[in-house]
N, C-alpha and C positions, 0 to 999 in steps of 0.2 A: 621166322619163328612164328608158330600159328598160336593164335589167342584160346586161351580158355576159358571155359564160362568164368569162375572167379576171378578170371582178371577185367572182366565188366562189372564187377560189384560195384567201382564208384558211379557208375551211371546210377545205381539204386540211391546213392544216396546225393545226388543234384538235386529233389525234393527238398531234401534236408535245407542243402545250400542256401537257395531259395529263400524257402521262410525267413532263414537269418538274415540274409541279403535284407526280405524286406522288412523284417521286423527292426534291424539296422535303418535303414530310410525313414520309418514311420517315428519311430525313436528321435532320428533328428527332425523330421518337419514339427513333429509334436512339440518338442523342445524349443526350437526356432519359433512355434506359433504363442506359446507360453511366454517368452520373452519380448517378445511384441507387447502382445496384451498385458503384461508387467506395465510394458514401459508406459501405454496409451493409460492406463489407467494413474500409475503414478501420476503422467502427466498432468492429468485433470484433475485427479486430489491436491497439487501443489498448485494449479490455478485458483482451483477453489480457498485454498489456503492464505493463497495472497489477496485474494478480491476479500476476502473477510478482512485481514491485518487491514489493509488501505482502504478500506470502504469504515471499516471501525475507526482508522486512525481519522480520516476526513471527514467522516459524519461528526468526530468528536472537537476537531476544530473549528468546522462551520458552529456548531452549539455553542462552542465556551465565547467564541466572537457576536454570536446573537445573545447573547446572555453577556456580555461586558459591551457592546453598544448601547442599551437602556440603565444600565448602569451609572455611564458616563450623563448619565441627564440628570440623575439624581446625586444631591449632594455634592462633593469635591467631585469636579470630573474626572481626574485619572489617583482617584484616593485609595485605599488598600484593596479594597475589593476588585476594582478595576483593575486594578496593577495584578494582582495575583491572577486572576484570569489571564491575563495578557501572559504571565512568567507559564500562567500552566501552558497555554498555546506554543508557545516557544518549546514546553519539554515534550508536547505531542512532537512537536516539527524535529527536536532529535530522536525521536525514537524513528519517524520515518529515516530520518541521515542514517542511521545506523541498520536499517532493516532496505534499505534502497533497492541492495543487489537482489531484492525477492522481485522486484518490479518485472525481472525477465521471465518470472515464472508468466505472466500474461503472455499469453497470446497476440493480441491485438496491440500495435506497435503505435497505431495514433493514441488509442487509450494507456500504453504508457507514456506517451510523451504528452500528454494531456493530464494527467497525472504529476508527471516530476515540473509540467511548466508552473503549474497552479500552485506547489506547494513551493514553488521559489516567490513565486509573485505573493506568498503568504508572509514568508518569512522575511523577505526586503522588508518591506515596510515597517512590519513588527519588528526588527529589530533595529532599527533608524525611533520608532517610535521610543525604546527601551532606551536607548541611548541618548537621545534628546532629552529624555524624562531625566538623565542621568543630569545630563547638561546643567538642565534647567533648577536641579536641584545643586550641582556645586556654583551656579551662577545667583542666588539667592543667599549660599554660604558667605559669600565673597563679596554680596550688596555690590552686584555688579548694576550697571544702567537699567532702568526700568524699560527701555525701550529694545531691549537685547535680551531680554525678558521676554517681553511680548513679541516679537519673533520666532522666538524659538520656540513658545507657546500656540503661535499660529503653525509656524510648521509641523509642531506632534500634531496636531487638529487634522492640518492636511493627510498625515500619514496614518492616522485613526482612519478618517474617511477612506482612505485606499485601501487598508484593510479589510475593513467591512465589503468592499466592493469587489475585492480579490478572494475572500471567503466565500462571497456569495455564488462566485460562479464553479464551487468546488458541487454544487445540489445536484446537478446535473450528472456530473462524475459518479458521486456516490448512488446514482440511480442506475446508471449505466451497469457500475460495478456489481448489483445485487442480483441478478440473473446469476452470472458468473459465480455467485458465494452461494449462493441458494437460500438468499438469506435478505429479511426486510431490514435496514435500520432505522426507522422512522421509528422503533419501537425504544429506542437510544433518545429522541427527542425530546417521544411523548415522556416516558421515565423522567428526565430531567425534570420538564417544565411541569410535572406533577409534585416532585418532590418541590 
């Protein structure tokens, strides 16, 4: 059976094909590259996100613990004001328990675990401290020995001084973390110790 011209017409139209072919291809690399660049940028806004939370949360415990160590010199050493500093410190430290799982949003895997270790070695103490405070105040109810008194009085001492000393090494952290937030908090400090 011999070919007729009209039966090569879809050769005219492989042109056609074509385009679609690649306008189909371009379509999905385009797509495929959009969804990348989604994800890399979400990425970095939820780093950013979290080095703010935890650079916020730890610039604001390192403060409240500098600001209830000269406290503790003045007056009753662990008397209202000190104690409520102490109580805020502890509600910074749940709102980290509670915001934790952001910590994966970091990148850098020593600076979260540099991160979750400091804020345990914050919270030990302070809470041993809160609860010997407890102690020491149902042992006073109860006109228990003056000498079991003074025990438990030098142990919160001990555990004050660990605090301060477990806070202190959160400065580093929170400087590390400010690149990452794009963000200074030493302006969280100056604030305070103005007001």
């Amino acid at each position: 059976m011999p070919l007729k011209p009209e039966d090569m017409d879809f050769v005219s139209n492989f042109s056609m094909l074509w385009q679609v072919v690649l306008g189909a291809v371009l379509a999905t690399a385009g797509g495929f590259a959009a969804t990348q660049m989604e994800r890399i940028v979400g990425r970095r806004e939820r780093q950013r996100n979290s080095a703010l939370l935890f650079g916020e949360l730890l610039a604001t415990v390192l403060l409240l613990v500098e600001i209830a160590g000269p406290s503790r010199e003045r007056g009753e050493p662990y008397g209202r004001f000190t104690m409520r500093m102490l109580h805020s410190v502890r509600r910074e430290i749940d709102i980290y328990e509670r915001n934790r799982e952001r910590l994966f949003d970091l990148e850098d895997g020593a600076l979260r675990a540099r991160i979750h270790t400091s804020m345990v070695r914050v919270a030990m103490p302070l809470d041993n401290l809160l609860e010997t405070t407890r102690e020491i105040e149902r042992a006073r109810q109860e006109r228990a020995i003056e000498g079991e008194i003074a025990n438990l009085e030098a142990q919160r001492n001990d555990q004050f001084d660990f605090l301060v000393e477990a806070a202190a090494r959160l400065k580093p952290i929170v400087s590390q973390l400010e690149p990452l937030a794009r963000h200074s908090f030493e302006g969280l400090s100056e604030i305070a110790r103005a007001a």
